[in-house]
C-alpha positions as YAML, in Angstrom:
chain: A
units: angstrom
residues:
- id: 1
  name: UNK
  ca: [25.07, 6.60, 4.39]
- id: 2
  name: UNK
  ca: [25.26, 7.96, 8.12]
- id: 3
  name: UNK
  ca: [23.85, 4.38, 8.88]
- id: 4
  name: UNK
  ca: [26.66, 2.64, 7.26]
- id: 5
  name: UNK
  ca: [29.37, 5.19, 8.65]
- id: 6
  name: UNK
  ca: [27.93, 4.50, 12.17]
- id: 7
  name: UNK
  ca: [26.44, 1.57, 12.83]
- id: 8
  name: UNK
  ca: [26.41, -1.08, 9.79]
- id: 9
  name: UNK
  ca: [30.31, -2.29, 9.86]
- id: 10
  name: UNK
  ca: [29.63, -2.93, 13.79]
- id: 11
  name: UNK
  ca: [25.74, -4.71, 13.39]
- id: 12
  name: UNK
  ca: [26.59, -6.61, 10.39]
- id: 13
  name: UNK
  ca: [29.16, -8.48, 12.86]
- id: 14
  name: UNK
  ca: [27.59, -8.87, 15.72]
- id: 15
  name: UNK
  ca: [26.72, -12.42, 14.53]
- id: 16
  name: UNK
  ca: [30.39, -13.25, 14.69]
- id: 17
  name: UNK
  ca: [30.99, -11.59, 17.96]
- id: 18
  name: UNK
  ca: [28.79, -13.90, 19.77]
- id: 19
  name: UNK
  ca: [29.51, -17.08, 17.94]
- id: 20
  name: UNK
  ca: [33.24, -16.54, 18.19]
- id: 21
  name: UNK
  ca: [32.69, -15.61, 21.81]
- id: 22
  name: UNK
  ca: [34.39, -11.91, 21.28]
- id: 23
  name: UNK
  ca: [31.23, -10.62, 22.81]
- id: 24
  name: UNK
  ca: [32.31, -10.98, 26.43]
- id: 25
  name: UNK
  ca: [35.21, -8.53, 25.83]
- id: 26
  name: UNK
  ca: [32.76, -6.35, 24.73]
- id: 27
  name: UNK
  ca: [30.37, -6.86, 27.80]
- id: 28
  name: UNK
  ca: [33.45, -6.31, 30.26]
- id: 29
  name: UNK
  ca: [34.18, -2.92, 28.96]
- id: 30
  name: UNK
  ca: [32.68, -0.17, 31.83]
- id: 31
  name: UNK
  ca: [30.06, 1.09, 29.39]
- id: 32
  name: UNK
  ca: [26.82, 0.15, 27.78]
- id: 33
  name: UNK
  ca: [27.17, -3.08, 25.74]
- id: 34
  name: UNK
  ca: [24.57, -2.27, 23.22]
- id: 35
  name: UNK
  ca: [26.66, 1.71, 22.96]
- id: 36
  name: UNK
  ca: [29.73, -1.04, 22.51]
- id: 37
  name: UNK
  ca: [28.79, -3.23, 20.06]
- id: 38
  name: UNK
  ca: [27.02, -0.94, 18.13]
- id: 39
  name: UNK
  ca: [29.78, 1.95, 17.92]
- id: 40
  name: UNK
  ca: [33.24, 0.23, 17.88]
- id: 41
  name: UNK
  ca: [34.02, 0.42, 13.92]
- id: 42
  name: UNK
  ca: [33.29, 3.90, 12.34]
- id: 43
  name: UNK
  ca: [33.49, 4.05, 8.19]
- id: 44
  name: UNK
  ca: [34.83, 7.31, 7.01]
- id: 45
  name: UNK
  ca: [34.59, 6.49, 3.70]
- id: 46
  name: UNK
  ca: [30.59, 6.73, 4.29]
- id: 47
  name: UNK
  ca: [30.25, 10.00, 5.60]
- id: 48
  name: UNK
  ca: [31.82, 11.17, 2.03]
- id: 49
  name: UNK
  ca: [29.30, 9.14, 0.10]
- id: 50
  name: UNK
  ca: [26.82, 11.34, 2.96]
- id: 51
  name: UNK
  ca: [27.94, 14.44, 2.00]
- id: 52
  name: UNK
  ca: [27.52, 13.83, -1.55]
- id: 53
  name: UNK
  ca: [24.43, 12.67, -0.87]
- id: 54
  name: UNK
  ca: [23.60, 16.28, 0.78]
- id: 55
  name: UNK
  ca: [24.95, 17.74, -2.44]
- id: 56
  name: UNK
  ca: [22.91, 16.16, -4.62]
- id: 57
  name: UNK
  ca: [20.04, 16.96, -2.58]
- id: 58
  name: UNK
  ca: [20.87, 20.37, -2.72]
- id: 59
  name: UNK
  ca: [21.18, 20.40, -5.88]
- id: 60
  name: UNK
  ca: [17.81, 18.99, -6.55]
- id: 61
  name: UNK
  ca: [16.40, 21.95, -4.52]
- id: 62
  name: UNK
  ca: [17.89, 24.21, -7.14]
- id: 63
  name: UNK
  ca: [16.85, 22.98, -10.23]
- id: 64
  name: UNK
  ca: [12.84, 22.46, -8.62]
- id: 65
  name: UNK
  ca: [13.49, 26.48, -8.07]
- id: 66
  name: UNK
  ca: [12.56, 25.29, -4.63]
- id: 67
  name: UNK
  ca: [14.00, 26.86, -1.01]
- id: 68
  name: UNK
  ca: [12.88, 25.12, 1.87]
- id: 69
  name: UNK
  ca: [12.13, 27.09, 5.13]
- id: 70
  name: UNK
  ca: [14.39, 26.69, 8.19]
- id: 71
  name: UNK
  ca: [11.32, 24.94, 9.86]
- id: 72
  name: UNK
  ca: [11.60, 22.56, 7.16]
- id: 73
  name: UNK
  ca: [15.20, 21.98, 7.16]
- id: 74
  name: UNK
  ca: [15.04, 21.61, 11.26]
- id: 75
  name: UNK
  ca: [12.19, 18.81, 10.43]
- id: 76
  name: UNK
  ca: [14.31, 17.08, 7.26]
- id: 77
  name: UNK
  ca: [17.63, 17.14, 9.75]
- id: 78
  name: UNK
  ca: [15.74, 15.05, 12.67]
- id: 79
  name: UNK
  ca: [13.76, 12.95, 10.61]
- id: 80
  name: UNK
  ca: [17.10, 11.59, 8.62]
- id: 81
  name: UNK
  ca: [18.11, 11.38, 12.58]
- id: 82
  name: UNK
  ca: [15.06, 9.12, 12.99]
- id: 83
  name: UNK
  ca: [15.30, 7.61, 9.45]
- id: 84
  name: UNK
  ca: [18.85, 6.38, 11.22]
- id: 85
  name: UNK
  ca: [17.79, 5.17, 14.18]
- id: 86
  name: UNK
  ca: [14.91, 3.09, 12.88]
- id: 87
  name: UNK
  ca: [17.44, 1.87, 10.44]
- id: 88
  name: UNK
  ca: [19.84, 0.85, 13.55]
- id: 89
  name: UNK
  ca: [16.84, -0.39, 15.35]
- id: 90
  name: UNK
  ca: [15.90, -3.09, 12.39]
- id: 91
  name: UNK
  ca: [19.60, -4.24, 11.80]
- id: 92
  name: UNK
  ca: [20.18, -4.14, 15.58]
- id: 93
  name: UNK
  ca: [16.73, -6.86, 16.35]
- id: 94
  name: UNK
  ca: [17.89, -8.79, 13.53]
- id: 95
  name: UNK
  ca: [21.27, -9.42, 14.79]
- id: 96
  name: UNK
  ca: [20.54, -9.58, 17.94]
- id: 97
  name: UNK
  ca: [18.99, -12.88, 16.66]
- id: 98
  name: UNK
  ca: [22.06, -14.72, 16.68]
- id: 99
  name: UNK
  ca: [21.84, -15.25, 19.89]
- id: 100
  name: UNK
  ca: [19.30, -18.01, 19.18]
- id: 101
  name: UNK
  ca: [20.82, -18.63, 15.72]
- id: 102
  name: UNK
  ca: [24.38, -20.47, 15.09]
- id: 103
  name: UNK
  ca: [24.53, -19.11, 11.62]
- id: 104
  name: UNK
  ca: [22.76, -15.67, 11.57]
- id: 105
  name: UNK
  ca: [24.54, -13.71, 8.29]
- id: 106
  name: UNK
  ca: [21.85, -14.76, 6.04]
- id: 107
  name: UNK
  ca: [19.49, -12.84, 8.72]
- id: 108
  name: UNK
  ca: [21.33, -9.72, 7.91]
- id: 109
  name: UNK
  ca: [21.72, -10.05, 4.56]
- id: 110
  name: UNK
  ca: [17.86, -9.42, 5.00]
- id: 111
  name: UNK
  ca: [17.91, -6.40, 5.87]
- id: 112
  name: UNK
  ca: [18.83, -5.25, 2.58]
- id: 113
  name: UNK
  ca: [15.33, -6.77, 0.75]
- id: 114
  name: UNK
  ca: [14.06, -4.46, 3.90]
- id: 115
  name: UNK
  ca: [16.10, -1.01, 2.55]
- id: 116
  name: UNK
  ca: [14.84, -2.28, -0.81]
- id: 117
  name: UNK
  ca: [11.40, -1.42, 0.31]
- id: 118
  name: UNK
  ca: [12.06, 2.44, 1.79]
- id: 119
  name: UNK
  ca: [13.41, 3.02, -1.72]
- id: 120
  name: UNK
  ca: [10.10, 3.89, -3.29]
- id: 121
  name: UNK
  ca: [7.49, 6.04, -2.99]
- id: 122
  name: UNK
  ca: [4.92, 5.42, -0.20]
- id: 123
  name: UNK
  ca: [2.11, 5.79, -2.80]
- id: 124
  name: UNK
  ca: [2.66, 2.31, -4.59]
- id: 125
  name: UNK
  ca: [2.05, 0.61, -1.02]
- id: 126
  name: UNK
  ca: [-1.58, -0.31, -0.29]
- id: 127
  name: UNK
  ca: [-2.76, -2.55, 2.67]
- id: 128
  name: UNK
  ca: [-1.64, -4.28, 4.91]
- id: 129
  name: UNK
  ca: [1.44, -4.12, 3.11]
- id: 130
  name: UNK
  ca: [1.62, -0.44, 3.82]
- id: 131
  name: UNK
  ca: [0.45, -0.97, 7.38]
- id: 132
  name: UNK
  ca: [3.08, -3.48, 8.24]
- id: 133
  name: UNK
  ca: [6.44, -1.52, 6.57]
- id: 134
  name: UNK
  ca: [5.01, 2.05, 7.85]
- id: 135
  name: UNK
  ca: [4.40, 0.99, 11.61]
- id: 136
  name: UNK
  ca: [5.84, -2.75, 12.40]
- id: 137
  name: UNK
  ca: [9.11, -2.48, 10.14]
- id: 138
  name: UNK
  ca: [8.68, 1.19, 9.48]
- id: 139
  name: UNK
  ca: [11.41, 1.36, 5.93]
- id: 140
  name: UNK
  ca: [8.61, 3.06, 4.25]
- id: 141
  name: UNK
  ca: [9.01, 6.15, 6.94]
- id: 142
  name: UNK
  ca: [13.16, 6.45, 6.37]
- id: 143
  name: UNK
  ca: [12.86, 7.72, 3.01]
- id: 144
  name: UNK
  ca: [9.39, 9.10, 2.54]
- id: 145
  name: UNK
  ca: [8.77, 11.46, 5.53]
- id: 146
  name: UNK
  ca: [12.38, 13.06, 5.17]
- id: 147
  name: UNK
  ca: [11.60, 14.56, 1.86]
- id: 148
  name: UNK
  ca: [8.31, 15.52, 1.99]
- id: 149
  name: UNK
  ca: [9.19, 17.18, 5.19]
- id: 150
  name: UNK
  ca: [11.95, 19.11, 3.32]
- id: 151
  name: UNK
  ca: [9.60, 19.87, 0.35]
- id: 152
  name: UNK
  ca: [6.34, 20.86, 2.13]
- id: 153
  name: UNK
  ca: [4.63, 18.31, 0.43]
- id: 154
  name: UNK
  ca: [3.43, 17.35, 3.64]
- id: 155
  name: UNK
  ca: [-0.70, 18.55, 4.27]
- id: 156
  name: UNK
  ca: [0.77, 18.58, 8.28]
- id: 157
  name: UNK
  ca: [4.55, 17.93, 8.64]
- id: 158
  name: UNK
  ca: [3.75, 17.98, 12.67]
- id: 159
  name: UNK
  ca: [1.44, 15.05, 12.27]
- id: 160
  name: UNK
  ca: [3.76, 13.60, 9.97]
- id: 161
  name: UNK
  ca: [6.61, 13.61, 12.12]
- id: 162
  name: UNK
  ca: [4.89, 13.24, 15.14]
- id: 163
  name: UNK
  ca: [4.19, 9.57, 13.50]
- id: 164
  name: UNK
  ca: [7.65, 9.16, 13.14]
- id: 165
  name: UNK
  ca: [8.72, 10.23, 16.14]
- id: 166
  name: UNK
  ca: [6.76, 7.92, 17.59]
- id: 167
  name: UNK
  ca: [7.23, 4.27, 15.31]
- id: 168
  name: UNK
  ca: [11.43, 5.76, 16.04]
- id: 169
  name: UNK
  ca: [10.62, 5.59, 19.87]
- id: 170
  name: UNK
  ca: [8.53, 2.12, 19.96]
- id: 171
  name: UNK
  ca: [11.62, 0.55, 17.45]
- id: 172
  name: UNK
  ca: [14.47, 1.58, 19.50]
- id: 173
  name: UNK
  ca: [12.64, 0.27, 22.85]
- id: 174
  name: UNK
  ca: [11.49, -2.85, 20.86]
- id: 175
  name: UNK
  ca: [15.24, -3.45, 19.57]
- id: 176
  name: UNK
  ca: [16.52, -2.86, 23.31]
- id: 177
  name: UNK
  ca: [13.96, -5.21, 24.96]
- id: 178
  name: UNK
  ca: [14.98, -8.10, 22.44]
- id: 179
  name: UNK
  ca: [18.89, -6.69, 23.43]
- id: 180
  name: UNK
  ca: [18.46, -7.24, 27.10]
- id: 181
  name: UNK
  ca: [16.56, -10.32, 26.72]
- id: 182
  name: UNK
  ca: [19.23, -12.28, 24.06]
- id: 183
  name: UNK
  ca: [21.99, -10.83, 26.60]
- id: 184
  name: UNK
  ca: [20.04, -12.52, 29.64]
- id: 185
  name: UNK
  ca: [19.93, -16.36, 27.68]
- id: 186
  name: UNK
  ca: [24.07, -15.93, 26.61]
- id: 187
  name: UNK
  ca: [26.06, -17.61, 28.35]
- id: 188
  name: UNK
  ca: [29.60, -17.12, 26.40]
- id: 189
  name: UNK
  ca: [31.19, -19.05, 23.66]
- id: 190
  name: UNK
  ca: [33.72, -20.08, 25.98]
- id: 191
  name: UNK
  ca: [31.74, -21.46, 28.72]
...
């Protein structure tokens, strides 16, 4: 839900920026265009659906007779950060695509078969399958290492997020690499 609040509205349109050539307002403001396009819309109505979300974790936590230790919650806290930003990092590549694509919605209507996948346990994955959505498009991570970070159902929650720390760091770079490269070939819809 912190993904939608934040950055969903504004990737989800991207696609429409560029086509309808509202990108180059967007690339003459005096900041980042990537901090631009990515933070211009902010849904409120998210960030209650977030906070239920906390309560119902909490909640959880009480009936398991379970109270996790602050190192834990310090750990849970920055891997939802990371579980975000690898989020961002997906929807971000994808419609950053559109700049090669007239049409590019369909693309980001893919990214929801990709949240689809975070959604279950890591233990039905095997091979490659488990390879490619825990390093390459890392949805398995979002989910998995959060909670078992939380729990202590982790055998070494510094490995484990140590691993996520660094997929997070190679996604965001990835997704900015593909940004500066797509904003090199545009030329404007009104040119």
């Amino acid at each position: 839900q912190l993904f939608q609040g934040f950055f969903f509205q504004n990737l989800s349109t991207l696609p429409d920026l560029i086509r309808t050539g509202k990108l180059d307002l967007m690339l003459l403001l005096p900041i980042d265009a990537q901090f631009a396009v990515s933070t211009w819309r902010f849904g409120l109505d998210n960030m209650v659906n977030a906070v239920v979300g906390c309560a119902i974790v909490a909640f959880s936590l009480a009936k398991l007779h379970y109270l996790p230790g602050l190192g834990n919650i310090v750990l849970y806290f920055a891997a939802v950060a990371m579980g975000v930003a690898i989020q961002y990092s997906l929807l971000f590549a994808l419609s950053t695509f559109a700049f090669w694509i007239v049409r590019a919605q369909g693309i980001i209507f893919g990214y929801f078969n990709l949240s689809n996948i975070g959604r279950y346990p890591d233990v039905i994955y095997r091979g490659v399958f488990k390879v490619v959505f825990s390093y390459f498009i890392p949805m398995i991570l979002v989910a998995n290492v959060p909670v078992r970070l939380l729990t202590g159902a982790m055998a070494n929650p510094l490995a484990g997020f140590a691993k996520m720390f660094v997929v997070t760091s190679c996604i965001l770079l990835a997704a900015r690499a593909l940004w500066v490269t797509a904003l090199r070939r545009y030329s404007s819809a009104s040119s």
